[in-house]
TIVO-2410 file (N, C-alpha, C; in nm, 3 decimals):
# residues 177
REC num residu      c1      c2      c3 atome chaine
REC   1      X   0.084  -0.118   0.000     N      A
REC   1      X   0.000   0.000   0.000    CA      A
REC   1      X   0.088   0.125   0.000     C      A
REC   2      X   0.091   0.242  -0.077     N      A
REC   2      X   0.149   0.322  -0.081    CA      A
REC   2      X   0.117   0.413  -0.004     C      A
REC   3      X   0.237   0.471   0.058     N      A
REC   3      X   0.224   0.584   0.176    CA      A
REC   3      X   0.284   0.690   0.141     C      A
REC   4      X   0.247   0.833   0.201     N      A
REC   4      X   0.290   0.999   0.144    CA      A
REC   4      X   0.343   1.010   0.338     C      A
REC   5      X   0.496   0.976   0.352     N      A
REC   5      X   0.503   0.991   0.479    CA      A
REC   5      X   0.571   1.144   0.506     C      A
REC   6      X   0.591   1.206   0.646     N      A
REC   6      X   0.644   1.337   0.640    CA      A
REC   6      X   0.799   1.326   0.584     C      A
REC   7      X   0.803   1.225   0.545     N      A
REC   7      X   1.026   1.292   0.509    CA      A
REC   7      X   0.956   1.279   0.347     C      A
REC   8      X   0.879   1.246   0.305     N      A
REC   8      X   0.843   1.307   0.193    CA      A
REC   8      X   0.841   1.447   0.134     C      A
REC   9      X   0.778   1.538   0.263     N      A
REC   9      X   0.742   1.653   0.255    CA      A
REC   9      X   0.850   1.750   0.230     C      A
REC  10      X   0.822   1.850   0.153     N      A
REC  10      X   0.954   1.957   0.138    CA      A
REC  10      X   0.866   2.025   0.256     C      A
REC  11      X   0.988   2.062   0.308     N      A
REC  11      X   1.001   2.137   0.458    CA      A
REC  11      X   1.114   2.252   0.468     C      A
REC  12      X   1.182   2.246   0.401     N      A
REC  12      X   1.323   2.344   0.385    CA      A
REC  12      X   1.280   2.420   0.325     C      A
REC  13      X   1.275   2.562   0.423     N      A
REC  13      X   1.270   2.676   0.308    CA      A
REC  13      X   1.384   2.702   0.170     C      A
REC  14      X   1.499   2.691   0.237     N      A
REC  14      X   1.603   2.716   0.120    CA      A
REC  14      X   1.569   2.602   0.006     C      A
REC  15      X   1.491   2.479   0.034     N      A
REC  15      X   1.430   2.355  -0.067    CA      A
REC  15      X   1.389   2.430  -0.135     C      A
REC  16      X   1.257   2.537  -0.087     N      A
REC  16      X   1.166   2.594  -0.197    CA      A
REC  16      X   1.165   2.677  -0.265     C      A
REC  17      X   1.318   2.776  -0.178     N      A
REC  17      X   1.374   2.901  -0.289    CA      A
REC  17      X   1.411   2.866  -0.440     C      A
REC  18      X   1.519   2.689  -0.359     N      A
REC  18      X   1.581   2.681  -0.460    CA      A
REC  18      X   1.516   2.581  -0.565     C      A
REC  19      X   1.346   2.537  -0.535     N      A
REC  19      X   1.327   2.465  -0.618    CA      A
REC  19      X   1.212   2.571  -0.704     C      A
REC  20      X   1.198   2.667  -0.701     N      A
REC  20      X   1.159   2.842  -0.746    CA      A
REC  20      X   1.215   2.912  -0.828     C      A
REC  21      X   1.354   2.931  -0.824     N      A
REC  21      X   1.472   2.959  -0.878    CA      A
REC  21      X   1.423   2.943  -1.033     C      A
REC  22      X   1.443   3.117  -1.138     N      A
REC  22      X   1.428   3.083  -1.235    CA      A
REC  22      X   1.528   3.064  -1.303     C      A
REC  23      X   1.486   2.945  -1.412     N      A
REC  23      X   1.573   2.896  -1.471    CA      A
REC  23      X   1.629   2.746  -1.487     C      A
REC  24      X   1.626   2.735  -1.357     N      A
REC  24      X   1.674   2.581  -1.263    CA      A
REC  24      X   1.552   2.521  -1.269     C      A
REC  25      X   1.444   2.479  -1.318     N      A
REC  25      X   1.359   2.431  -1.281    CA      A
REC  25      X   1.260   2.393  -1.439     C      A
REC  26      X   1.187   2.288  -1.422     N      A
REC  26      X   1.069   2.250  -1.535    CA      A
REC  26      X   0.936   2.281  -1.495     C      A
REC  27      X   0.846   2.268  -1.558     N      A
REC  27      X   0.690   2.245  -1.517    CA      A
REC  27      X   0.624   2.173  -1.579     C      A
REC  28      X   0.560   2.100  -1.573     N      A
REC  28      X   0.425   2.040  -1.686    CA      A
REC  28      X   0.286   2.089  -1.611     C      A
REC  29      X   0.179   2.112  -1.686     N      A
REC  29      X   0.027   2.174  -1.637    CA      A
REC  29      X  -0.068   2.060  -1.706     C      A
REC  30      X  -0.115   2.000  -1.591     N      A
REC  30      X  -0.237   1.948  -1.653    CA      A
REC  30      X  -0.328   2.017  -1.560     C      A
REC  31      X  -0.447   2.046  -1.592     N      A
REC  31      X  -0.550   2.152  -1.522    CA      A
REC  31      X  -0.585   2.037  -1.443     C      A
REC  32      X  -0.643   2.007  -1.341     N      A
REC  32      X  -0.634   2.156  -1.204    CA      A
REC  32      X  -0.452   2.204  -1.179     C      A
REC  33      X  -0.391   2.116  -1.164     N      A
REC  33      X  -0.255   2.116  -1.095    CA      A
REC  33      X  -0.146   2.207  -1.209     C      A
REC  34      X  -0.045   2.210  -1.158     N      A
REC  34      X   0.112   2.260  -1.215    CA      A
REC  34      X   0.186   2.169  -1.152     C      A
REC  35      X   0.318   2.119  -1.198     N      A
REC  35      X   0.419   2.081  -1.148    CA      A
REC  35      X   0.491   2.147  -1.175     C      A
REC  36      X   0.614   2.199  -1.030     N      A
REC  36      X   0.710   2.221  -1.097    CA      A
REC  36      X   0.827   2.155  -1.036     C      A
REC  37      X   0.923   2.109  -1.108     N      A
REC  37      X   1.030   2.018  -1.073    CA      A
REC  37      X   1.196   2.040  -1.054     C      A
REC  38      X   1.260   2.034  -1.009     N      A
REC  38      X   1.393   2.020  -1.069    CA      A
REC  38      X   1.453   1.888  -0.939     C      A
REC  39      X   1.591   1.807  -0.978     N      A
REC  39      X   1.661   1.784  -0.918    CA      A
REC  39      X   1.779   1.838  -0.877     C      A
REC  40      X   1.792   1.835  -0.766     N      A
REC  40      X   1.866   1.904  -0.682    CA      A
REC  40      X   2.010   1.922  -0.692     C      A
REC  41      X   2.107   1.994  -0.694     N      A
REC  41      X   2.216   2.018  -0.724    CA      A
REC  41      X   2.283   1.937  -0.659     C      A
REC  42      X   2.358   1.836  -0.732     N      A
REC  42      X   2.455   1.714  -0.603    CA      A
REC  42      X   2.311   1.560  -0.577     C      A
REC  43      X   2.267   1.575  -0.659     N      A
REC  43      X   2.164   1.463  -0.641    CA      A
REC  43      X   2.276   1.367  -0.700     C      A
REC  44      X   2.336   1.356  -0.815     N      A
REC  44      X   2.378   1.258  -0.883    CA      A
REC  44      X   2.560   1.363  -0.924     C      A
REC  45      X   2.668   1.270  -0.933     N      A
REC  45      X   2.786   1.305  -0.911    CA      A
REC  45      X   2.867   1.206  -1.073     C      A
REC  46      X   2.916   1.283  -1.146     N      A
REC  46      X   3.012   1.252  -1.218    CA      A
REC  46      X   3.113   1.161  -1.184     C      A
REC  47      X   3.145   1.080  -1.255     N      A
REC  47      X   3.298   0.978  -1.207    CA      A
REC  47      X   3.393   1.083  -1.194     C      A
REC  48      X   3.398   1.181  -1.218     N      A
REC  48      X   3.549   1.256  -1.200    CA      A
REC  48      X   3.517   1.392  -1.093     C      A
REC  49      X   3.428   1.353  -0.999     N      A
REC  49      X   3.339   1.384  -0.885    CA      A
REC  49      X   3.282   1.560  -0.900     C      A
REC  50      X   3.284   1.591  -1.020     N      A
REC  50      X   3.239   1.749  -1.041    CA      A
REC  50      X   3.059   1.673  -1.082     C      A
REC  51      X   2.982   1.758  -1.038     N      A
REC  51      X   2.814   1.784  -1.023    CA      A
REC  51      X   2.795   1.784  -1.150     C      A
REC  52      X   2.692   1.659  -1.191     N      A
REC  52      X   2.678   1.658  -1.335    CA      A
REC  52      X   2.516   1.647  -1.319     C      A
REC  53      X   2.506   1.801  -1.260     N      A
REC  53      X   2.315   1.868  -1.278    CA      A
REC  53      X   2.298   1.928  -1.404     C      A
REC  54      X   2.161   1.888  -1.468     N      A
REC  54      X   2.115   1.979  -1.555    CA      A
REC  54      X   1.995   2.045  -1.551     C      A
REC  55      X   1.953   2.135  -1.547     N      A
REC  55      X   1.853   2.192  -1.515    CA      A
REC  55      X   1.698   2.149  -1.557     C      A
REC  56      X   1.625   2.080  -1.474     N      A
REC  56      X   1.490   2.054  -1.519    CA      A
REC  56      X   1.520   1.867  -1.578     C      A
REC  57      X   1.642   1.867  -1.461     N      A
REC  57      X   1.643   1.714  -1.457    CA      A
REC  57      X   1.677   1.629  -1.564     C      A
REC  58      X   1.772   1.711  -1.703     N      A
REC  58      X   1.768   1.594  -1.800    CA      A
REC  58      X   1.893   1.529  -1.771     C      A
REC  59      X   1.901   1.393  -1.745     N      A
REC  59      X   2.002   1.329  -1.672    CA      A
REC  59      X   2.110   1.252  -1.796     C      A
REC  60      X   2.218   1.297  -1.737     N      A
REC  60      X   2.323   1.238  -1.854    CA      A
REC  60      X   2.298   1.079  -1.854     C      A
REC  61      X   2.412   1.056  -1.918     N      A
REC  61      X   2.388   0.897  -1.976    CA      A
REC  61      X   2.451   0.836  -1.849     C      A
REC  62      X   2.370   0.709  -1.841     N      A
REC  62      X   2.357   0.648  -1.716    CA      A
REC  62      X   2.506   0.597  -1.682     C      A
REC  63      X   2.575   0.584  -1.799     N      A
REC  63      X   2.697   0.516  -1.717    CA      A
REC  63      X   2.821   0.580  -1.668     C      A
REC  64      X   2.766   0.768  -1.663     N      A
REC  64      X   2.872   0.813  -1.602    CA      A
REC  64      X   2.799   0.906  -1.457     C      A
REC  65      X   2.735   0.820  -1.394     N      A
REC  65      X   2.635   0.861  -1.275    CA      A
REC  65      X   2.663   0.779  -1.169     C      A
REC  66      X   2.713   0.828  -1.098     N      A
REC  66      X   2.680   0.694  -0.931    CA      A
REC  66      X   2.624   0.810  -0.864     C      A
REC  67      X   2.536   0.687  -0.726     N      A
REC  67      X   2.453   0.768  -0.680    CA      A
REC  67      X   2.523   0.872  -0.585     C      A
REC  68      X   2.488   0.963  -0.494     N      A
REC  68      X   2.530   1.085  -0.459    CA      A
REC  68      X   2.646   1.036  -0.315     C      A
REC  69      X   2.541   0.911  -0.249     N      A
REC  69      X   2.593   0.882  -0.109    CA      A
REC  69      X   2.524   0.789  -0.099     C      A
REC  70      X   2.581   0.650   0.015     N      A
REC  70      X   2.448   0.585   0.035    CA      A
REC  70      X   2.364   0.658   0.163     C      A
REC  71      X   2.381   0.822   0.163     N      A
REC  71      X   2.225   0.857   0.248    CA      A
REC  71      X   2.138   0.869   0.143     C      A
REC  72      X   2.152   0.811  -0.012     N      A
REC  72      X   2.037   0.850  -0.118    CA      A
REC  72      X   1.942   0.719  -0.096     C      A
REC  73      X   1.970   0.603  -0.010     N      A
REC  73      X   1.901   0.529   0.014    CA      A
REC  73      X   1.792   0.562   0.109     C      A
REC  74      X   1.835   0.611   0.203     N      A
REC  74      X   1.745   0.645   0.338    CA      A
REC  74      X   1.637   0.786   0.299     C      A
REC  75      X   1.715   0.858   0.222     N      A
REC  75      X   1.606   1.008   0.177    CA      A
REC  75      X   1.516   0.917   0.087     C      A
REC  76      X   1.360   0.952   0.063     N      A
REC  76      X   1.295   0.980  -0.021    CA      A
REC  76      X   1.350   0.997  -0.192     C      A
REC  77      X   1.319   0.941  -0.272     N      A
REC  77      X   1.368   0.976  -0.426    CA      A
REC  77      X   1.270   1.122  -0.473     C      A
REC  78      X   1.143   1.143  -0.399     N      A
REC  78      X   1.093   1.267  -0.411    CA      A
REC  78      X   1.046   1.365  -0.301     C      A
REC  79      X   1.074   1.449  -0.327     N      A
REC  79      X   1.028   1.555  -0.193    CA      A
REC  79      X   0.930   1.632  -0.246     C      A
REC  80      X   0.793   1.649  -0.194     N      A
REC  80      X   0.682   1.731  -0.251    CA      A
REC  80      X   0.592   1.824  -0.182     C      A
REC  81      X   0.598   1.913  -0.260     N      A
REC  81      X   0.540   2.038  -0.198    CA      A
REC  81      X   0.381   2.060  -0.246     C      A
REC  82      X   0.334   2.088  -0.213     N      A
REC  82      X   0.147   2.108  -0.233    CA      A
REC  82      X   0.112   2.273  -0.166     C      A
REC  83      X   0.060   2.342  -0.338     N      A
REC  83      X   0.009   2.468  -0.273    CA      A
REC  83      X  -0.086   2.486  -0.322     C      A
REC  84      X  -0.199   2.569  -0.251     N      A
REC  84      X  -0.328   2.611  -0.276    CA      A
REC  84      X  -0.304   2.746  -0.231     C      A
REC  85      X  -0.342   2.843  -0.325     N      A
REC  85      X  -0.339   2.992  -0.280    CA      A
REC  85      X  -0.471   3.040  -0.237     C      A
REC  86      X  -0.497   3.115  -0.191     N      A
REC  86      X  -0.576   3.231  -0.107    CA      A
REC  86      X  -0.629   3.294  -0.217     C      A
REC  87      X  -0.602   3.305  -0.364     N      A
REC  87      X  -0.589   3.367  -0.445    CA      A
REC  87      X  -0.751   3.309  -0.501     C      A
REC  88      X  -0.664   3.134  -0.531     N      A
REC  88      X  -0.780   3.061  -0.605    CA      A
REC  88      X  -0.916   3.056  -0.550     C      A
REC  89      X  -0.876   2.938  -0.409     N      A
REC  89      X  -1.013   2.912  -0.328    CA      A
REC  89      X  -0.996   3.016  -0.226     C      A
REC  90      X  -1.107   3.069  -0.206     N      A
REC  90      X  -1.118   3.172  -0.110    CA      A
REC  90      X  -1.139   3.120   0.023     C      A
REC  91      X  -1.212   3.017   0.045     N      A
REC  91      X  -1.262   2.938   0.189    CA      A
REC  91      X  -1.162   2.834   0.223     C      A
REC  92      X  -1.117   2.846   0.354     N      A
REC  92      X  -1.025   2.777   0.368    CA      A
REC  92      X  -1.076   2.621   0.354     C      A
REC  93      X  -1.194   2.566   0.377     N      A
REC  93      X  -1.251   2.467   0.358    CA      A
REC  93      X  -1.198   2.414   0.220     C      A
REC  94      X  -1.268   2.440   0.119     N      A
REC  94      X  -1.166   2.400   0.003    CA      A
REC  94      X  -1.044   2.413  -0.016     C      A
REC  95      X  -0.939   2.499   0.024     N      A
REC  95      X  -0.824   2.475   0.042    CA      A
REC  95      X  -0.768   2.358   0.106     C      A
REC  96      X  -0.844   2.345   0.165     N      A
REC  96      X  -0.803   2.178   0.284    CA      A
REC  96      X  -0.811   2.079   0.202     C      A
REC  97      X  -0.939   2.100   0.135     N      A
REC  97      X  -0.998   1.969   0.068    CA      A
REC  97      X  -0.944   1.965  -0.093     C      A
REC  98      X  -0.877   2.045  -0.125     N      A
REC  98      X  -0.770   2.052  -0.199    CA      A
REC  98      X  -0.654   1.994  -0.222     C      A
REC  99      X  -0.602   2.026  -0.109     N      A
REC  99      X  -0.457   1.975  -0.062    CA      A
REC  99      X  -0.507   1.805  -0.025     C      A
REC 100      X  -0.582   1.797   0.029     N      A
REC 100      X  -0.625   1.659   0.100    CA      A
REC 100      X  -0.652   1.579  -0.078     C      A
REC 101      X  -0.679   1.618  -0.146     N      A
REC 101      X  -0.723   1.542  -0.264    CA      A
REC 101      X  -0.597   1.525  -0.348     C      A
REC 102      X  -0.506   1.656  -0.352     N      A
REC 102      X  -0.390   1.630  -0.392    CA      A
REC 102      X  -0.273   1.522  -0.362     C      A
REC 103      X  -0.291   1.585  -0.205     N      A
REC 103      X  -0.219   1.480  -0.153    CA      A
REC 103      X  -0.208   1.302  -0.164     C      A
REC 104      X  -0.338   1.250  -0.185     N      A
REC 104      X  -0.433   1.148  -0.226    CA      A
REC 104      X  -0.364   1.099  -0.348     C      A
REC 105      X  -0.414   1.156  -0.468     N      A
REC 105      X  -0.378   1.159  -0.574    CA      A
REC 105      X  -0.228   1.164  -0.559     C      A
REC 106      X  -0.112   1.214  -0.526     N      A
REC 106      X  -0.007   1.166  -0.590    CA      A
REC 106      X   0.045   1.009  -0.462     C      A
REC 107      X  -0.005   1.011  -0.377     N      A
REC 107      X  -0.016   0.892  -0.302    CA      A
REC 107      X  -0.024   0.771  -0.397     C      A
REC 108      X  -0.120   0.824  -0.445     N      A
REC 108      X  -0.169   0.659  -0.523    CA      A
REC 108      X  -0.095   0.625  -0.670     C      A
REC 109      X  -0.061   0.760  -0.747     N      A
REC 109      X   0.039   0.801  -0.822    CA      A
REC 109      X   0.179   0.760  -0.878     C      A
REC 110      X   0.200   0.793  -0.725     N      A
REC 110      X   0.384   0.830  -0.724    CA      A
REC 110      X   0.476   0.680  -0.736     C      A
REC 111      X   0.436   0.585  -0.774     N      A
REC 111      X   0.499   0.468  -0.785    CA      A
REC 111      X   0.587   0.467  -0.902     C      A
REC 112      X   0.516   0.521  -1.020     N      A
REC 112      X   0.619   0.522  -1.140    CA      A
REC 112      X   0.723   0.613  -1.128     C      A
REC 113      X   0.673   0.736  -1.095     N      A
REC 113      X   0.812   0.865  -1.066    CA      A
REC 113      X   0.943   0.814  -0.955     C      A
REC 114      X   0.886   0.729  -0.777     N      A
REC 114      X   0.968   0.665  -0.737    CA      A
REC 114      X   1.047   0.572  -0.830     C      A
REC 115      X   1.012   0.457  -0.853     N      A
REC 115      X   1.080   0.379  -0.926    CA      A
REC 115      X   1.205   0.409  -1.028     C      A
REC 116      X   1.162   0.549  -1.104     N      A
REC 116      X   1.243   0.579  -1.262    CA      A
REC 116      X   1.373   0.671  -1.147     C      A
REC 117      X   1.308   0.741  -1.052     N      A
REC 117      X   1.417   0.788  -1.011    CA      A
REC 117      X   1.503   0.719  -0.897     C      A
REC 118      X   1.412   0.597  -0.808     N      A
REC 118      X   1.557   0.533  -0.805    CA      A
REC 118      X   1.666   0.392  -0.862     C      A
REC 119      X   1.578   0.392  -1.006     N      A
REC 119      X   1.681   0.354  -1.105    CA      A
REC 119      X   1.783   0.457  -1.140     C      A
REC 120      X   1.763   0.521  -1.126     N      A
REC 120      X   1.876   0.645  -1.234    CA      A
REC 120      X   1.973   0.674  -1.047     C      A
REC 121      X   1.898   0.675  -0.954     N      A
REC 121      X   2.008   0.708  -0.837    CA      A
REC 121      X   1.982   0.849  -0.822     C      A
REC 122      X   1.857   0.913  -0.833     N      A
REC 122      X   1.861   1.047  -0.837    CA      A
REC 122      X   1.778   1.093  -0.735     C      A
REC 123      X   1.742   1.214  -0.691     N      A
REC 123      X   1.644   1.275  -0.609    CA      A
REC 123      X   1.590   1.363  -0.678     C      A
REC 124      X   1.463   1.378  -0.689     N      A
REC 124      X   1.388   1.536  -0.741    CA      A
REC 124      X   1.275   1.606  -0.610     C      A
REC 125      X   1.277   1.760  -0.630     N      A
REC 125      X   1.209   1.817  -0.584    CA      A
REC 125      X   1.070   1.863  -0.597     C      A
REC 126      X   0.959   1.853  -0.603     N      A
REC 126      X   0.818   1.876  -0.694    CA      A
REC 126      X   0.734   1.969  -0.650     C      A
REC 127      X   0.673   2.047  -0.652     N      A
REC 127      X   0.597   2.112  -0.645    CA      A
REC 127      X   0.443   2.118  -0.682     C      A
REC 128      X   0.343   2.056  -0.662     N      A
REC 128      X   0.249   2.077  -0.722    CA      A
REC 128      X   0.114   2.198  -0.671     C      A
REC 129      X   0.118   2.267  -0.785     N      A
REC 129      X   0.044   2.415  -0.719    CA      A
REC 129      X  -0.081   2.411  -0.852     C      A
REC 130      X  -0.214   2.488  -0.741     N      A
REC 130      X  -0.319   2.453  -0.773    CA      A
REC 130      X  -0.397   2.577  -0.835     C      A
REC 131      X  -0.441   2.524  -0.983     N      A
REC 131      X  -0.484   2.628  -1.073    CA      A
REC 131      X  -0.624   2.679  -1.081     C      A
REC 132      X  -0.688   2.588  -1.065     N      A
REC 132      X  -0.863   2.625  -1.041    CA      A
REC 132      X  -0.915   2.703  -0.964     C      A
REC 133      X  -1.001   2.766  -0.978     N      A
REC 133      X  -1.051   2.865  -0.872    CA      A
REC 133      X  -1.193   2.802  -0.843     C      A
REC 134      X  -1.210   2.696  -0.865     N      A
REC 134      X  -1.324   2.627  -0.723    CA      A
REC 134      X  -1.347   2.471  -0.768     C      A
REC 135      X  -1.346   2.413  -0.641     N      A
REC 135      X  -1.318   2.267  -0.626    CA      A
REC 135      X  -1.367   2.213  -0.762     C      A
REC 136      X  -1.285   2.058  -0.755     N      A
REC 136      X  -1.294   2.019  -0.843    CA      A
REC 136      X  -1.303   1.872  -0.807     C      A
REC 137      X  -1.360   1.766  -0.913     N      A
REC 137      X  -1.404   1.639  -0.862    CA      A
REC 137      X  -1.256   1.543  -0.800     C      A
REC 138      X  -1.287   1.399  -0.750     N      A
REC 138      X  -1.198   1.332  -0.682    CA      A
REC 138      X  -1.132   1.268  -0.834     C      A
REC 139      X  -1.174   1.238  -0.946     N      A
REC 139      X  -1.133   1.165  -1.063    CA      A
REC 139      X  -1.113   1.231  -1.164     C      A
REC 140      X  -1.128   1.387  -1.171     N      A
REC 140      X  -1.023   1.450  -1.192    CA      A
REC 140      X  -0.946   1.486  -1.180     C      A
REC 141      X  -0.878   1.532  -1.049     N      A
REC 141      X  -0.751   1.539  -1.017    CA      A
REC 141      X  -0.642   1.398  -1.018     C      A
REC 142      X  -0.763   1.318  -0.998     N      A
REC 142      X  -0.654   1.176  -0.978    CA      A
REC 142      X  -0.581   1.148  -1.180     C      A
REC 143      X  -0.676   1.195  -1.274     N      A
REC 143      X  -0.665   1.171  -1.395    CA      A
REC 143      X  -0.549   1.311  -1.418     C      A
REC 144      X  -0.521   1.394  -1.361     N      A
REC 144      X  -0.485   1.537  -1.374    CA      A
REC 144      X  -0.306   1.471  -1.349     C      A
REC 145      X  -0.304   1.421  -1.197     N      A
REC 145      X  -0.177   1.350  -1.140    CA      A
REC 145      X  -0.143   1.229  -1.254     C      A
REC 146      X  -0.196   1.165  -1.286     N      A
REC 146      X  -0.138   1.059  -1.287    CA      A
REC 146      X  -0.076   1.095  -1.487     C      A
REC 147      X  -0.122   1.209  -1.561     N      A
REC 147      X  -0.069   1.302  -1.627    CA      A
REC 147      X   0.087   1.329  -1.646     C      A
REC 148      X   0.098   1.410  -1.494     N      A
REC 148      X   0.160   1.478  -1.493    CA      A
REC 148      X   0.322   1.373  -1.437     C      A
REC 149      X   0.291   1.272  -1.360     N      A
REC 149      X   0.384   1.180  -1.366    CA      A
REC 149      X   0.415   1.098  -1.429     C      A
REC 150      X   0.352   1.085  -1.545     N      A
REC 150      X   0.356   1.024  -1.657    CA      A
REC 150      X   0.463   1.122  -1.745     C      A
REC 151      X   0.423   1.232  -1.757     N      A
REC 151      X   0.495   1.333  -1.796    CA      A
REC 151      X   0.675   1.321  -1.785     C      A
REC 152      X   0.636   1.341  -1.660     N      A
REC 152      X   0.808   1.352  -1.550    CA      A
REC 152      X   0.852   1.258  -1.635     C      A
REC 153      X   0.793   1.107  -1.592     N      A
REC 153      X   0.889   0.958  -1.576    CA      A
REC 153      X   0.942   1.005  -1.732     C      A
REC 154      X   0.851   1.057  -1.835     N      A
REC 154      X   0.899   1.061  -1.992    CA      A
REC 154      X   0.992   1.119  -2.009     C      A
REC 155      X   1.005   1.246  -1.905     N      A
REC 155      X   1.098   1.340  -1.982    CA      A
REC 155      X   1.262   1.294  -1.921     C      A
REC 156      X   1.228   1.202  -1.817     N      A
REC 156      X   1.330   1.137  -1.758    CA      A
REC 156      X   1.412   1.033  -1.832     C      A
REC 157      X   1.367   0.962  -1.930     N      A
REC 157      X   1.380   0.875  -2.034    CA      A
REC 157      X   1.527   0.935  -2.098     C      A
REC 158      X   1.613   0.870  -2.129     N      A
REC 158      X   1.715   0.961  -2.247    CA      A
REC 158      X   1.647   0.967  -2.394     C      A
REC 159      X   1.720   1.007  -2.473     N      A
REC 159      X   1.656   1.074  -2.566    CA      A
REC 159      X   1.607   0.950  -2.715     C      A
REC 160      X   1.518   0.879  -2.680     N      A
REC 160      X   1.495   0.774  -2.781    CA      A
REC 160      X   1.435   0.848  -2.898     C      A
REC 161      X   1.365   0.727  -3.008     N      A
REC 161      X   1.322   0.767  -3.078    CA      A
REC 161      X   1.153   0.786  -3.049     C      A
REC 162      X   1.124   0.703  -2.948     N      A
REC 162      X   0.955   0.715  -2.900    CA      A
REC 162      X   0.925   0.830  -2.839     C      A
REC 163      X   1.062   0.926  -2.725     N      A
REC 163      X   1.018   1.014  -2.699    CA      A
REC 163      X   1.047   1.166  -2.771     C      A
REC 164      X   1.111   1.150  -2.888     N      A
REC 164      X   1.097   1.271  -2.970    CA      A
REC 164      X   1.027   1.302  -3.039     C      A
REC 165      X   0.921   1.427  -3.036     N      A
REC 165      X   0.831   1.488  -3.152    CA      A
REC 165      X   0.835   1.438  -3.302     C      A
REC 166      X   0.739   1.425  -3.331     N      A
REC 166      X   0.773   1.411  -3.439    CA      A
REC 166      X   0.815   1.508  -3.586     C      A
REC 167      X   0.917   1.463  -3.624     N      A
REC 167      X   0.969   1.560  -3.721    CA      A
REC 167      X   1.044   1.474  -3.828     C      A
REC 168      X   0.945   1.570  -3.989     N      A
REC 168      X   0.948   1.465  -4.087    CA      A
REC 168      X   1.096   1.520  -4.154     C      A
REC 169      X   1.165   1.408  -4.193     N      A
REC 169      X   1.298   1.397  -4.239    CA      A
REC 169      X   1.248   1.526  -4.377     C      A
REC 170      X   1.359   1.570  -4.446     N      A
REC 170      X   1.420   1.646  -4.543    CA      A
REC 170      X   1.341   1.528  -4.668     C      A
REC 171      X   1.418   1.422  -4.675     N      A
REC 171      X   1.385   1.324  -4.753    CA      A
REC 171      X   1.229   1.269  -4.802     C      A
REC 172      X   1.179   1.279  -4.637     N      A
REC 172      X   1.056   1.221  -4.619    CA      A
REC 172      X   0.953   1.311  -4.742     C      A
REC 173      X   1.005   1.443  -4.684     N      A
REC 173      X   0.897   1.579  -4.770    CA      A
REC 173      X   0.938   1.610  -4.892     C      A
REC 174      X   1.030   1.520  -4.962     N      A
REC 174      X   1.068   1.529  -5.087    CA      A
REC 174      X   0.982   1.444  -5.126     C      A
REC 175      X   0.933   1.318  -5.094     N      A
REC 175      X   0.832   1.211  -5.151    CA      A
REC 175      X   0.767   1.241  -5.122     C      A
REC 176      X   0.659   1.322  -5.076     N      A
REC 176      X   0.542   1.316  -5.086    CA      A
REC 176      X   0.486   1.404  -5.163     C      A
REC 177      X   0.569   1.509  -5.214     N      A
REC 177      X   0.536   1.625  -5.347    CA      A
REC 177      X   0.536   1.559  -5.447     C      A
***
């Protein structure tokens, strides 16, 4: 049974400056939610021990990565943050029941994003912040999450041919005129 325990939780303010930080960071939006992501500077270490981060997590090729320390066993592979503004829902009631649904949803979720990241030996930081301005059902958000980690695990992938856009060769658009 999957559990959302507190060493899950981002709790470090300097976590959330620096997982804020423009530039350093990705997002994907599926409505209701935002993600925003990066892994952490020193998550994953070069053989020739200089920090081989790239911003918004695209991770070099696996065979010049060991993991950071074995404390990457004992931390969490994700740390996640959940916000609801004052902005959106006005009643704190839905704000609760917000976060409580969010929270839920990547609970039941987060199995594929764990897994891909601790194959690769990495840690990421997440953010998920909330776009709607009034509640929204339990099977949408769960369809909203399970999106958006679908998303991640992809962009986590190195660069195959399944996960690049498609784009028709030079050649290709000569045959078909």
């Amino acid at each position: 049974m999957p559990t959302f325990c507190k060493a899950e939780r981002m709790t470090s303010l300097k976590e959330v400056e620096r997982l804020f930080e423009r530039g350093h960071n990705s997002s994907v939006q599926a409505w209701p939610l935002r993600a925003v992501y990066r892994c952490p500077e020193g998550s994953f270490v070069s053989k020739s021990g200089s920090i081989a981060y790239k911003s918004g997590c695209v991770v070099p090729k696996s065979d010049c990565i060991v993991p950071k320390s074995d404390c990457a066993a004992t931390t969490p592979p994700a740390k996640v943050l959940i916000s609801v503004a004052k902005k959106r829902l006005r009643h704190a009631v839905d704000r609760n029941r917000a976060k409580r649904q969010t929270r839920e949803a990547y609970r039941l979720h987060k199995q594929p994003l764990v897994d891909a990241l601790a194959a690769k030996g990495v840690q990421m930081h997440v953010a998920f912040v909330w776009l709607a301005t009034e509640p929204v059902q339990t099977a949408v958000l769960f369809n909203a999450m399970s999106r958006i980690v679908s998303t991640i695990v992809r962009r986590m992938q190195p660069d195959t041919e399944k996960n690049r856009p498609f784009v028709q060769s030079a050649d290709a658009k000569q045959d078909n005129t």
